[in-house]
N, CA, C and O of each residue as an XYZ file, in Angstrom:
940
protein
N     127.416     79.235     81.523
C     127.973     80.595     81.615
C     126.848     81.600     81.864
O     125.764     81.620     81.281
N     127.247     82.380     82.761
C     125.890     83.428     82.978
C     125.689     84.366     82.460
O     126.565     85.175     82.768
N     124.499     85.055     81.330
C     123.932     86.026     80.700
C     124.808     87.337     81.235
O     124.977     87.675     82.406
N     125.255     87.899     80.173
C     125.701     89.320     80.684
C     125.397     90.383     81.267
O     126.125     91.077     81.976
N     123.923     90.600     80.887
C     122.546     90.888     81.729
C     122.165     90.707     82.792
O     121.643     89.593     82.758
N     122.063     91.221     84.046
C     121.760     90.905     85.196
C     120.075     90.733     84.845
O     119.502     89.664     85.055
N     119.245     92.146     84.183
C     118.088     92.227     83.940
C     117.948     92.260     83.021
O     118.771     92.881     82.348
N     116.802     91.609     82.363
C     116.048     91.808     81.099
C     114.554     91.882     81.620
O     113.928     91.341     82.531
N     114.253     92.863     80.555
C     112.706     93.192     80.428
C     112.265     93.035     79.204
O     112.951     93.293     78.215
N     111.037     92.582     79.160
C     110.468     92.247     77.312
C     108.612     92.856     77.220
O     108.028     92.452     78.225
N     108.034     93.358     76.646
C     107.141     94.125     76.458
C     106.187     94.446     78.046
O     104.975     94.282     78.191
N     107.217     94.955     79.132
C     106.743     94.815     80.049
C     105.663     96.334     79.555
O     105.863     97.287     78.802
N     104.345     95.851     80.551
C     103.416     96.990     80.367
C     102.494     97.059     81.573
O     101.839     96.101     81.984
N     102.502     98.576     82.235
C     101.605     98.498     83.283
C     101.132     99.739     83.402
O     101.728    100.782     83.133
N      99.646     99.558     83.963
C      99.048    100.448     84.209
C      98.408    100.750     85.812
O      98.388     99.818     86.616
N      97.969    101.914     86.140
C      97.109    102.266     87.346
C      95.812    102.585     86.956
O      95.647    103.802     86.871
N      94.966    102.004     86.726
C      93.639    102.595     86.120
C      93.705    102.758     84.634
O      94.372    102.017     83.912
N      93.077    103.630     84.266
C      93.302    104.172     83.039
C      94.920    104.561     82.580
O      95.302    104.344     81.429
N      95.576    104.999     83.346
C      96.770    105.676     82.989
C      97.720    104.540     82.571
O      98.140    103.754     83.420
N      98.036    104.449     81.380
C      99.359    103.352     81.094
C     100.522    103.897     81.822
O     100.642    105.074     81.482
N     101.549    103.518     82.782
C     102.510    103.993     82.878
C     103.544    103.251     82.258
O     104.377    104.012     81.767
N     103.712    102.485     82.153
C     104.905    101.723     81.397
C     103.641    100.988     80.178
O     102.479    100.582     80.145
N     105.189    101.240     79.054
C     103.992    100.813     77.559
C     104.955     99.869     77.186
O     106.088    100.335     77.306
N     104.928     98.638     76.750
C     105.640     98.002     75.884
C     106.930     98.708     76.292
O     107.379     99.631     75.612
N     107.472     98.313     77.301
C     108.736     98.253     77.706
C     110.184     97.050     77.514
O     110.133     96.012     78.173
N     110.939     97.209     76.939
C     112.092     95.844     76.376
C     113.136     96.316     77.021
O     112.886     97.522     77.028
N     114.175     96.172     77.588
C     115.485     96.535     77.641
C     116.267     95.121     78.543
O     115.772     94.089     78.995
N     117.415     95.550     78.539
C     118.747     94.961     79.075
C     119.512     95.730     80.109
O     119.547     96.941     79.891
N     120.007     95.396     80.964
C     120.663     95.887     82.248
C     122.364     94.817     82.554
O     122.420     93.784     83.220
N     123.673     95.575     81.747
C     124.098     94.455     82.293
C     125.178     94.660     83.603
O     125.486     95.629     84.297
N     125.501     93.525     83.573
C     126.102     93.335     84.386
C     126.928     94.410     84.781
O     127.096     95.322     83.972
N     127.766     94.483     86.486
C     129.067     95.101     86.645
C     128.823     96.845     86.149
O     129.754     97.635     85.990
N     127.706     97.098     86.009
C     127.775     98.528     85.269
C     127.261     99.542     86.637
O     126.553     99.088     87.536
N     127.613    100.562     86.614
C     126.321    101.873     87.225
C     125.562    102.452     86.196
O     125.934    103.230     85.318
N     124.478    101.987     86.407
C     123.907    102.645     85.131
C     122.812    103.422     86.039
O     122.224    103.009     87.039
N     122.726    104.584     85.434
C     121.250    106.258     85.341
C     120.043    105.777     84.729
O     119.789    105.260     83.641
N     119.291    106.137     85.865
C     117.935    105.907     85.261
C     117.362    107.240     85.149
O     116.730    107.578     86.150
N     117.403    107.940     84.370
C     116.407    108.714     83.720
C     115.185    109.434     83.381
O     114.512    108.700     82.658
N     114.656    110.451     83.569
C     113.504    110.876     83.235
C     112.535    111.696     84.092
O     112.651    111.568     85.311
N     111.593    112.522     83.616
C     111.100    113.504     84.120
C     110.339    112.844     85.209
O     110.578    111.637     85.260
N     109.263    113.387     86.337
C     108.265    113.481     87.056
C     107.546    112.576     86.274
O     107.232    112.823     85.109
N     107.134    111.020     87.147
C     105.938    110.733     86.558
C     106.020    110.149     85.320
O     105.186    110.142     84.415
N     107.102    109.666     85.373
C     107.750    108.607     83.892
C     107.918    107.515     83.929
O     108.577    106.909     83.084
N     107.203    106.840     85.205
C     107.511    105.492     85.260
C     108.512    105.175     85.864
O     108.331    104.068     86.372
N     109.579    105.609     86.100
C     110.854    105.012     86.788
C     110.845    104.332     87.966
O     111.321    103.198     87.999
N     110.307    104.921     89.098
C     109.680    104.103     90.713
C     108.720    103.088     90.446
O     108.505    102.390     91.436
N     107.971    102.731     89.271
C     107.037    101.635     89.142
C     107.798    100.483     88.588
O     107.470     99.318     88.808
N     108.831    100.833     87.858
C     109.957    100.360     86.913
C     110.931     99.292     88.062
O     111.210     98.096     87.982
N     111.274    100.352     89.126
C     112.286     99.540     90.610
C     111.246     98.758     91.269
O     111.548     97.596     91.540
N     109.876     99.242     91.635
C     109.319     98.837     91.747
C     108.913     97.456     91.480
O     108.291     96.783     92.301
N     109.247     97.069     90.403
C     108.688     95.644     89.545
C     109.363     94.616     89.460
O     109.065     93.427     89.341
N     111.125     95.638     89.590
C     112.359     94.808     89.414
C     112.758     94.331     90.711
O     113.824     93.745     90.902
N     111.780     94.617     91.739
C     112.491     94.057     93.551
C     111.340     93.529     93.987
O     111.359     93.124     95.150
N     110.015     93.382     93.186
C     108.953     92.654     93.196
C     108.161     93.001     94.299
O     107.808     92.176     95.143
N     107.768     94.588     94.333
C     107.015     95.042     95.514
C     105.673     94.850     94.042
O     104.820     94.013     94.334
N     105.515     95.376     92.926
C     104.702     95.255     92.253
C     104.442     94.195     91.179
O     105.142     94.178     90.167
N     103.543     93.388     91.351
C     103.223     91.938     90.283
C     102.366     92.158     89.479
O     102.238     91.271     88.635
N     101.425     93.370     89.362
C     100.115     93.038     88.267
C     100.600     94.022     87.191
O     100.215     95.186     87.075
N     101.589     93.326     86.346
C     102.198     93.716     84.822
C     101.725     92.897     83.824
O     100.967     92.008     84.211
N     101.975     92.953     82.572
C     102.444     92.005     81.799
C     103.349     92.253     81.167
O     103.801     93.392     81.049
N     103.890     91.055     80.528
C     104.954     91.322     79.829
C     105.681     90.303     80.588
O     105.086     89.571     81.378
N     107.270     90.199     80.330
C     108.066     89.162     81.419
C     109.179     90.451     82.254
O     109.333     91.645     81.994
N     109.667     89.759     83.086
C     111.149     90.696     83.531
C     111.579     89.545     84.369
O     110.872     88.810     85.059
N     113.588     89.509     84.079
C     113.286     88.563     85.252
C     115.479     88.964     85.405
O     116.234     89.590     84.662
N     115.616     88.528     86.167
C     116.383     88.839     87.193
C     117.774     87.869     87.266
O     117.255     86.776     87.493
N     118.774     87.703     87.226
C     119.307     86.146     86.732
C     119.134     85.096     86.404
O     119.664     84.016     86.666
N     117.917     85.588     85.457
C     116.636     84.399     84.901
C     115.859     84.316     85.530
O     114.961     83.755     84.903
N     115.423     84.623     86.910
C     114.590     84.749     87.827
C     113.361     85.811     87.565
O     113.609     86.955     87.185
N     112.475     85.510     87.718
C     111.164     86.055     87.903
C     111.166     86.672     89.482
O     111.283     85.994     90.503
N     110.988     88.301     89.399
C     111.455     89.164     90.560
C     110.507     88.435     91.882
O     109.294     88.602     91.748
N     110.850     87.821     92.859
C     110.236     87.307     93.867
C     111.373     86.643     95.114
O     112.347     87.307     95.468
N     111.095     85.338     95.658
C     111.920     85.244     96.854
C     113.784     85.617     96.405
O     114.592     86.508     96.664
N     113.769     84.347     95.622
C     114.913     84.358     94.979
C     115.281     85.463     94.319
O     116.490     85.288     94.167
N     114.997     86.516     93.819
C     115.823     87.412     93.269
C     115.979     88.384     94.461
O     116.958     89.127     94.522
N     114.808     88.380     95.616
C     115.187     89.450     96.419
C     116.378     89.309     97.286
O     116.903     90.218     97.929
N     116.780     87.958     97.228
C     117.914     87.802     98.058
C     119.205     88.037     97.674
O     120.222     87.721     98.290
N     119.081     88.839     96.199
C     120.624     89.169     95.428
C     119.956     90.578     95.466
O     120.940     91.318     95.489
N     118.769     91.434     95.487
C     119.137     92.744     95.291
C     118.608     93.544     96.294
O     117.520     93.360     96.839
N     119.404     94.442     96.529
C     118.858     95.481     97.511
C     118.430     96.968     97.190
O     119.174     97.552     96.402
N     117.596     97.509     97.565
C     116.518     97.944     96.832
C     116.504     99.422     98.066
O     115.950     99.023     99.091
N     116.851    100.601     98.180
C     116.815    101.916     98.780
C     115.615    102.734     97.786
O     115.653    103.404     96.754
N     114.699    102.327     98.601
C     113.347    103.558     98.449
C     113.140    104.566     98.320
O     113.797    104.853     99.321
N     112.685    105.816     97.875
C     112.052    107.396     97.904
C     112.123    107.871     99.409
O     112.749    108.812     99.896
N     111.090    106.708    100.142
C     110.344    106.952    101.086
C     111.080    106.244    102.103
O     111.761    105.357    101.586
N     111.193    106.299    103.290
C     111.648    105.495    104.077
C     111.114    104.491    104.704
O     110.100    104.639    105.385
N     111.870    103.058    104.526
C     111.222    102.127    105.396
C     111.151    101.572    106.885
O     110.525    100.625    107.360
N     111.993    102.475    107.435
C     112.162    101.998    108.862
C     110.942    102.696    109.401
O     110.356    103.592    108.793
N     110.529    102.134    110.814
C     109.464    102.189    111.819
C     109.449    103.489    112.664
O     110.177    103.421    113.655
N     108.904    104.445    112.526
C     109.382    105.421    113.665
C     109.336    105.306    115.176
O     109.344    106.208    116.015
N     109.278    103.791    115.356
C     110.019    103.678    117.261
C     111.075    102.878    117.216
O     111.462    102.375    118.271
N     111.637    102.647    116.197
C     113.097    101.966    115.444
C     114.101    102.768    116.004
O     114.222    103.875    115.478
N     114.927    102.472    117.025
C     116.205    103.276    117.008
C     116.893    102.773    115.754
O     116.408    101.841    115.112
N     118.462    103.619    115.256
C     118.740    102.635    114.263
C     119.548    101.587    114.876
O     120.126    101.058    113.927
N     119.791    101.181    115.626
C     120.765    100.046    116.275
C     119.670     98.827    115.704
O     119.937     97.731    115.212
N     118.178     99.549    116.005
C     117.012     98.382    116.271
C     116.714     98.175    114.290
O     115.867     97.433    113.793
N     117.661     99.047    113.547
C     116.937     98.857    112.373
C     118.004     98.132    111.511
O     117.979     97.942    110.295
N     119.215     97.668    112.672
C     120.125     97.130    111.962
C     120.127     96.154    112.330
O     120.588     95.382    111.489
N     119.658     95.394    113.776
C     119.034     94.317    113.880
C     118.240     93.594    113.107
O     118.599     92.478    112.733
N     116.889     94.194    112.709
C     116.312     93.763    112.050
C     116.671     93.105    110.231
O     116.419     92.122    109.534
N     117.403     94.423    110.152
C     118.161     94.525    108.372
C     119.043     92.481    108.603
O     118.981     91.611    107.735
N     119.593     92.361    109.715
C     120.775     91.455    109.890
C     119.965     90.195    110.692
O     120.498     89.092    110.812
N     118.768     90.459    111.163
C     117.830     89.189    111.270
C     117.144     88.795    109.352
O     116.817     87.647    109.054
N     117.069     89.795    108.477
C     116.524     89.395    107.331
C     117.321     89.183    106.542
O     116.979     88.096    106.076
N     118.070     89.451    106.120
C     118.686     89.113    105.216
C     120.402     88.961    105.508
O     121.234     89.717    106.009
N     120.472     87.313    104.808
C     121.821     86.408    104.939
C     123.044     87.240    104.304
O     124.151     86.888    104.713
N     123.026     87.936    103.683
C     124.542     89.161    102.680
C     124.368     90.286    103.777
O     125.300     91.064    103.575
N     123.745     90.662    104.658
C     124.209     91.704    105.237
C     125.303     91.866    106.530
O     125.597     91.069    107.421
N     125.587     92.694    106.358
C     127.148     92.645    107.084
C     126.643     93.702    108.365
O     126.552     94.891    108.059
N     126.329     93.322    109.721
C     126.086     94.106    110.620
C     127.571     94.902    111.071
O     127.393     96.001    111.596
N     128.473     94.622    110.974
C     129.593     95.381    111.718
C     129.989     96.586    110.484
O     129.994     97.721    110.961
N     130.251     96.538    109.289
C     130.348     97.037    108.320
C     129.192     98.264    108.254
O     129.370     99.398    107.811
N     127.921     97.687    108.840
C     126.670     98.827    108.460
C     126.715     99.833    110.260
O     126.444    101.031    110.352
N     127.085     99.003    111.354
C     127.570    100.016    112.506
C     128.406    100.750    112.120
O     128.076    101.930    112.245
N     129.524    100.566    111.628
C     130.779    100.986    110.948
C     130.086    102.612    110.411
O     130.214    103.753    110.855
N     129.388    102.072    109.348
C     129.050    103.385    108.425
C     128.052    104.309    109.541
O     128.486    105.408    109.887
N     126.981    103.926    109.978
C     126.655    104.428    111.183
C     127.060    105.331    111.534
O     126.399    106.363    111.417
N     128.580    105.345    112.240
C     129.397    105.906    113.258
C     130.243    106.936    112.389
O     130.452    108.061    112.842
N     130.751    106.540    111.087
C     131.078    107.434    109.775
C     130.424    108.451    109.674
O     131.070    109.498    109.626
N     128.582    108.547    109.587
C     127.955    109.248    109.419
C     127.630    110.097    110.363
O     126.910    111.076    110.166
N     128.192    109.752    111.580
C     127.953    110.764    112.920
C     126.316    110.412    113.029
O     125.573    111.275    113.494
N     125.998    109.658    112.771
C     124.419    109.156    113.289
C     124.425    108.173    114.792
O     125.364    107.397    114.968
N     123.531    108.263    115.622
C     123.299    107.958    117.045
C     122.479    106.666    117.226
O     121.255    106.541    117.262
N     123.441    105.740    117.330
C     122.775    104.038    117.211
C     121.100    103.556    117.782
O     120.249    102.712    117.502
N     121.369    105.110    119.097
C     120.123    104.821    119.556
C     119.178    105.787    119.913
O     118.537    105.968    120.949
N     119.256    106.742    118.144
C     118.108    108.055    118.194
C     117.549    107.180    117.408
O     118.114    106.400    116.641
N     115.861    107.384    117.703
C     114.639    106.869    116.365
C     114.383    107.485    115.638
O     114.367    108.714    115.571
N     114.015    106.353    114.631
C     113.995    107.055    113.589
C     113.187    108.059    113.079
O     113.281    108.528    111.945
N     111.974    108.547    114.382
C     111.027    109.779    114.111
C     111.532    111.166    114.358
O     111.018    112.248    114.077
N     112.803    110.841    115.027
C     113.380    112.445    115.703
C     114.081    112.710    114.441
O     113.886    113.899    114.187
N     114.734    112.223    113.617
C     115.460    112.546    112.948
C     115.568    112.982    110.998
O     115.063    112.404    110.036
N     116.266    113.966    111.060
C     115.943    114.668    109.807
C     115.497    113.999    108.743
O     115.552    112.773    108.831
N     114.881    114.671    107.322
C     115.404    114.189    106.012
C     117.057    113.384    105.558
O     117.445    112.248    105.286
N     117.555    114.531    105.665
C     119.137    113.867    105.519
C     119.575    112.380    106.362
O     120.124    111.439    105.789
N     119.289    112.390    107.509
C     120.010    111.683    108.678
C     119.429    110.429    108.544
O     119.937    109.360    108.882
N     117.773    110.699    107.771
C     117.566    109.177    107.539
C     117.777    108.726    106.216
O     117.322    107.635    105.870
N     118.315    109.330    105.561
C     119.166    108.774    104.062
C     119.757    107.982    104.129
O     119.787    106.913    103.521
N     120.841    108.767    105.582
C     121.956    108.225    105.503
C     121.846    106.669    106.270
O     122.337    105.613    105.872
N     121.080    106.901    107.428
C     120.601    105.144    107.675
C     120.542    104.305    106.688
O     121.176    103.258    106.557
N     119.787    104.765    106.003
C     118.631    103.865    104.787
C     120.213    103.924    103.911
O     120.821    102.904    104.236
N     120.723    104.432    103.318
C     121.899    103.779    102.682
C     123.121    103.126    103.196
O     124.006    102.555    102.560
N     122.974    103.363    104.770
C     124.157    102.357    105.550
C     123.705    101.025    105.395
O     124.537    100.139    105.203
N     122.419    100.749    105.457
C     121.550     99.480    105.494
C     121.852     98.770    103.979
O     122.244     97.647    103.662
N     121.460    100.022    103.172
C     121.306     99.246    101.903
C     122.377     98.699    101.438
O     122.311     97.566    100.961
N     123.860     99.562    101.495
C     125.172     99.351    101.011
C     125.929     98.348    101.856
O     127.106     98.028    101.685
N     124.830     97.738    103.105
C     125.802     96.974    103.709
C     125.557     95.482    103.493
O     126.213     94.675    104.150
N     124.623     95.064    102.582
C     124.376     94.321    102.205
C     125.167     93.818    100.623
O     125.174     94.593     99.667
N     125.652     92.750    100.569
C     126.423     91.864     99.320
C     125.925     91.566     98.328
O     126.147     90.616     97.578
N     125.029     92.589     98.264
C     124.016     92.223     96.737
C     124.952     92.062     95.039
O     126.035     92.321     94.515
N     123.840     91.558     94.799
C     124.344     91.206     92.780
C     123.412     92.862     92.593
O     123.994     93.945     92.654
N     122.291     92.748     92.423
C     121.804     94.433     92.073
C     121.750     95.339     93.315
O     121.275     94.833     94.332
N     122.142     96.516     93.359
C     121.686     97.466     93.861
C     120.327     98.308     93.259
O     120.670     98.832     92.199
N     119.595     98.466     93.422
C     118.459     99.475     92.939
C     118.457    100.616     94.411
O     118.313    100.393     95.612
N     118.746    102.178     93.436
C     118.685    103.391     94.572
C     117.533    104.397     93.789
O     117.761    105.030     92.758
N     116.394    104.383     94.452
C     115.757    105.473     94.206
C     115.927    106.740     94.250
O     115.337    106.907     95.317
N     116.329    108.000     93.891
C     116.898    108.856     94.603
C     117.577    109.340     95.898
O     117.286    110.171     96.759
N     118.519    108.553     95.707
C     119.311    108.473     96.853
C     119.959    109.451     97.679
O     120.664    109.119     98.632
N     119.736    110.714     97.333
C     120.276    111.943     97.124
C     119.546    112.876     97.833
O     119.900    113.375     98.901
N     118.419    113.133     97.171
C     117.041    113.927     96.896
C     117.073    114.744     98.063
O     116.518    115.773     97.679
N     117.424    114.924     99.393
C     116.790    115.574     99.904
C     118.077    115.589    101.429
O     118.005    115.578    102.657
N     118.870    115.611    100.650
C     119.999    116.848    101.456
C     120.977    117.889    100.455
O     121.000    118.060     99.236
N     121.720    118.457    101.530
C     122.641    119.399    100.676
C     123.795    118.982     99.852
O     124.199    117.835     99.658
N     124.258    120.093     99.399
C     124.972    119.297     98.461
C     126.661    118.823     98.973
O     127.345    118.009     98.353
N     127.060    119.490    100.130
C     127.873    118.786    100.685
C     127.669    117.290    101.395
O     128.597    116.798    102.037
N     126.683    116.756    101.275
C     126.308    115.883    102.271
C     126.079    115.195    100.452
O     127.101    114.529    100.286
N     125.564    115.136     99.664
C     125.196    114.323     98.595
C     126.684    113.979     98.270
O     126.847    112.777     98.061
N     127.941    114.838     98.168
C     129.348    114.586     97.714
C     129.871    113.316     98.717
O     130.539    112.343     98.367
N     129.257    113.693    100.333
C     129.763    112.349    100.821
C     129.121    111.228    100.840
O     129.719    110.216    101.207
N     127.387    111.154    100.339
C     126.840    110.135    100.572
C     127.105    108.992     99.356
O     126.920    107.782     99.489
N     127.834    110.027     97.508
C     128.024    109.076     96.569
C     129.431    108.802     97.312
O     129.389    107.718     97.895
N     130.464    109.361     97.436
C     132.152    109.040     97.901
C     131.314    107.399     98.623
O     131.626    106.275     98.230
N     130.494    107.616     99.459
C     130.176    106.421    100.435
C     129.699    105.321     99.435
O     130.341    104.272     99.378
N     128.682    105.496     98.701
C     128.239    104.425     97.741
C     129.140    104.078     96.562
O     128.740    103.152     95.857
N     130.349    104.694     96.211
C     131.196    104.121     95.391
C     132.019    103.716     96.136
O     132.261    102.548     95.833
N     132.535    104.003     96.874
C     133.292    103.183     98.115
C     133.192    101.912     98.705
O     134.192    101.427     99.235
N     131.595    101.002     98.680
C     131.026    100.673     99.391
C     130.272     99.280     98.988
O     129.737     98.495     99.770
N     130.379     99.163     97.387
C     130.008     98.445     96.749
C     130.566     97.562     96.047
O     131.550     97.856     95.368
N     130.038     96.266     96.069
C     130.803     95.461     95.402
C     131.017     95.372     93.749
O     130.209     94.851     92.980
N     132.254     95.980     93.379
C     132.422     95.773     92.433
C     132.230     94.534     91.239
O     132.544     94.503     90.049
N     131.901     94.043     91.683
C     131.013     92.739     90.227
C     129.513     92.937     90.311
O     128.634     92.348     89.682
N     129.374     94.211     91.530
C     127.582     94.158     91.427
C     127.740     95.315     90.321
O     128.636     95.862     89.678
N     125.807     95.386     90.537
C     125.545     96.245     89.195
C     124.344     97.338     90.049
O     123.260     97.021     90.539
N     124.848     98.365     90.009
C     123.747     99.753     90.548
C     123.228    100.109     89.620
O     123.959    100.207     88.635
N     121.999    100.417     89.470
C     120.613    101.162     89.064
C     119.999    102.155     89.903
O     119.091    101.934     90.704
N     120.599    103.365     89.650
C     120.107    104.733     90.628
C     119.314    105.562     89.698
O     119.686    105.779     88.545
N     118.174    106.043     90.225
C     117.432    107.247     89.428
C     117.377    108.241     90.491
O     117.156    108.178     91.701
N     117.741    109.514     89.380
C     118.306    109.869     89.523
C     117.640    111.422     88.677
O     117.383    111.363     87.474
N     117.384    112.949     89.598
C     117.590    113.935     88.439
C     119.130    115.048     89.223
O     119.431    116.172     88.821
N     119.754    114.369     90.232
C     120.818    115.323     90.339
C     122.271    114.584     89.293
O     123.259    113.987     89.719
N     121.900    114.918     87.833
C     122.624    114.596     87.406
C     123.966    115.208     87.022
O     124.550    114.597     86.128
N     124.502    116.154     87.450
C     125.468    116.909     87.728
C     126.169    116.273     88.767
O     127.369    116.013     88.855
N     125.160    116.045     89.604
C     126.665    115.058     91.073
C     126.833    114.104     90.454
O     128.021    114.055     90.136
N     126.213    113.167     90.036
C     126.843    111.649     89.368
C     127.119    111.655     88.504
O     127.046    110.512     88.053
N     127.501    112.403     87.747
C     127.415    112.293     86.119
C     128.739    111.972     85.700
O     128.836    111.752     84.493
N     130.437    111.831     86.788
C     131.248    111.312     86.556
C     131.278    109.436     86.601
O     132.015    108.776     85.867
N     130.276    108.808     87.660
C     130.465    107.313     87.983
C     129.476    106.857     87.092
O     129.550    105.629     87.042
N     128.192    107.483     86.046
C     127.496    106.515     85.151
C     128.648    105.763     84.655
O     129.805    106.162     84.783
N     128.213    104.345     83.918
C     129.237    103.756     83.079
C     127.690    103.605     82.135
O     128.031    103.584     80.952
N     126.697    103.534     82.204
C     125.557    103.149     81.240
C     124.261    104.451     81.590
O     124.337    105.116     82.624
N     123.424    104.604     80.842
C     122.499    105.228     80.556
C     120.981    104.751     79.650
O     120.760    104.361     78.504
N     120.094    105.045     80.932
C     118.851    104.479     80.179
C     118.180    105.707     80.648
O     118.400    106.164     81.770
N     116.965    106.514     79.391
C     116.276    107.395     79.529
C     114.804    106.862     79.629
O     114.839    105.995     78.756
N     113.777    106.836     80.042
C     112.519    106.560     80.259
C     111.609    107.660     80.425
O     111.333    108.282     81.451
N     111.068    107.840     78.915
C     109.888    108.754     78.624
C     108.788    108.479     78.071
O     108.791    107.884     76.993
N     107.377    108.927     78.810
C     106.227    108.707     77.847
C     105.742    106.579     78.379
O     104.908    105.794     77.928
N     106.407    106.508     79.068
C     106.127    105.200     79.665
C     107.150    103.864     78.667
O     107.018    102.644     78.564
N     108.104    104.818     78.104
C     109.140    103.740     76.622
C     110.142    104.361     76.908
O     110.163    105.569     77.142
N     111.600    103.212     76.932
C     112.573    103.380     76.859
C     112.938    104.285     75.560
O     112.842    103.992     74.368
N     113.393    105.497     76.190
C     114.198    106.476     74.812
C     115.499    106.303     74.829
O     115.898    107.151     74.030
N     116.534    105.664     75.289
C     117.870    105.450     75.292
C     117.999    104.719     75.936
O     117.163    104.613     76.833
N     119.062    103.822     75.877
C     119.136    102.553     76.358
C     120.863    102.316     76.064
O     121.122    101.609     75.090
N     122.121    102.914     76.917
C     123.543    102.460     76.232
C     124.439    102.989     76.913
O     124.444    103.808     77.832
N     125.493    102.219     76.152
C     127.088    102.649     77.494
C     127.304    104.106     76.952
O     127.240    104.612     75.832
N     127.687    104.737     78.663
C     127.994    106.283     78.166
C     129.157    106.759     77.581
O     129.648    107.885     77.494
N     129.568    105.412     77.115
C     131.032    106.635     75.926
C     130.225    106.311     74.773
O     130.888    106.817     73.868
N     129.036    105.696     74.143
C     128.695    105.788     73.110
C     128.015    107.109     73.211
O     128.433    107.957     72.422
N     127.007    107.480     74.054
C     126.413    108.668     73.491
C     126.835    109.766     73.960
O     126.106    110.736     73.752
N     128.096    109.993     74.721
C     128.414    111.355     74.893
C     129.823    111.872     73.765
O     131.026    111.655     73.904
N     129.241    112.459     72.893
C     129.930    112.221     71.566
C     129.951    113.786     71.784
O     129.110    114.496     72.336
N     131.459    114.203     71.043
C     131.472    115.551     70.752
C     131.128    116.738     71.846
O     130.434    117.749     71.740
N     132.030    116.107     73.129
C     132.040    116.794     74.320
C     130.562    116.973     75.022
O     130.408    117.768     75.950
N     129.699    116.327     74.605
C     128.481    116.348     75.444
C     128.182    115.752     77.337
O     128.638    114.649     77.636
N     127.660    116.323     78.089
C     127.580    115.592     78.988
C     126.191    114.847     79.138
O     125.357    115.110     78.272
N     125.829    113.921     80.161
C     124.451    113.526     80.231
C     123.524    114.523     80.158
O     122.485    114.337     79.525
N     123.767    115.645     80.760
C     122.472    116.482     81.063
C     122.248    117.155     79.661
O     121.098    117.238     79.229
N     123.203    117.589     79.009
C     122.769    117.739     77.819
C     122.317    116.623     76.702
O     121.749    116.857     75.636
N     122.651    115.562     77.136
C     121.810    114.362     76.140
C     120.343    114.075     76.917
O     119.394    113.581     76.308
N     120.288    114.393     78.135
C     118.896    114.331     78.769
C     118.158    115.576     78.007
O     116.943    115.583     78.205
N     118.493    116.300     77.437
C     117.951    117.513     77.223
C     117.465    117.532     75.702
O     116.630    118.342     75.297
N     117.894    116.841     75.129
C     118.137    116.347     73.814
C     117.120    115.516     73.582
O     116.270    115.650     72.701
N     117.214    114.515     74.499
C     116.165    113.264     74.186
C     114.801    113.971     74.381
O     113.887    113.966     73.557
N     114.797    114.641     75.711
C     113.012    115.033     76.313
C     112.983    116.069     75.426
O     111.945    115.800     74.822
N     113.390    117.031     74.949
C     112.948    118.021     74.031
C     112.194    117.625     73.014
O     111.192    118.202     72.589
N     112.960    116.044     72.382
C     111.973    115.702     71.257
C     110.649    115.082     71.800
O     109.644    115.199     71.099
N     110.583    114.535     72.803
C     109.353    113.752     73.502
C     108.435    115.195     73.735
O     107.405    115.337     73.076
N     108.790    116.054     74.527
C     107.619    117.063     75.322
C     108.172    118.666     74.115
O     107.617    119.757     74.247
């Protein structure tokens, strides 16, 4: 029978130099959930996705992935939407959905044209002509068109308006397979703050909350006021 947990982490700890960014880190991720990732500027969270899609190895501690240790095998269940963008700037996107559907076996090329054409994006503008927004929306046609067990979304949001953020979550709850499990960080927590089902806060390089959100939104609270709550006592 399989762990309820998609992820577990156990005194994971890493640093850049001198700077600890993650300290004795433990938690659980389970299954089937959307869970918020949490936390100010510079809290570890991108080193955190980072570790869990195995762009970064020099930790200690364990983490591992349907028992998996984050590497070939786990990358082929999760798909992983970056800060930064990864496509090529002489990439049309036609050429970046090729590629997405030469690498990896769960991705669905007609499904990710599909969204494409949804988004009013141009199969064969590159990807250097084109906005902040416009390459979001690539980079999450790509990501969501893939059959993953995890989703990991780095701010998925970050850097369009807010009519365009209302259609890009409608698109990612729409879009996903329901037995998977999303991990988005996240500070526009006002747009998502109806689809969390879980909540993890990450401050100071240590999990400060870690739980399903009908436990801690008690007594009409919303996330942003329990985000406000937690970091007040940290900073």
């Amino acid at each position: 029978m399989a762990d309820n947990n998609i992820v577990i982490v156990d005194g994971l700890k890493k640093s850049y130099g001198h700077h600890l960014v993650l300290n004795d880190v433990s938690l659980t991720l389970p299954r089937g959930e959307i869970i918020g990732l949490f936390g100010p500027n510079g809290c570890g969270k991108t080193t955190l996705m980072k570790i869990l899609t195995g762009l970064i190895h020099d930790y200690s501690g364990t983490v591992t992935i349907n028992g998996e240790k984050p590497g070939e095998k786990t990358k082929a269940v999760t798909a992983y939407l970056p800060e930064q963008t990864f496509v090529h700037d002489w990439m049309r996107n036609i050429d970046a959905v090729d590629y997405f559907n030469d690498f990896f076996k769960d991705f669905d090329k007609q499904k990710a044209l599909e969204m494409i054409e949804r988004f009013g994006l141009n199969p064969k503008q590159k990807s250097k002509t084109m906005s902040k927004g416009q390459q979001e929306k690539l980079l999450l046609s790509l990501t969501m068109s893939r059959d993953a067990e995890l989703y990991i979304l780095d701010e998925p949001m970050g850097g369009v308006d807010p009519a365009t953020r209302s259609q890009i979550l409608d698109f990612i709850m729409k879009n996903y397979a329901k037995t998977s499990t999303l991990l988005i960080s996240t500070h526009l927590i006002n747009d998502l703050e109806d689809v969390f089902t879980h909540a993890v806060f990450l401050g100071n390089g240590k999990i400060l909350l870690n739980d399903n959100v009908e436990n801690i939104l008690t007594d009409g609270k919303s996330i942003e006021d329990v985000f406000k709550e937690v970091f007040s006592n940290v900073w």
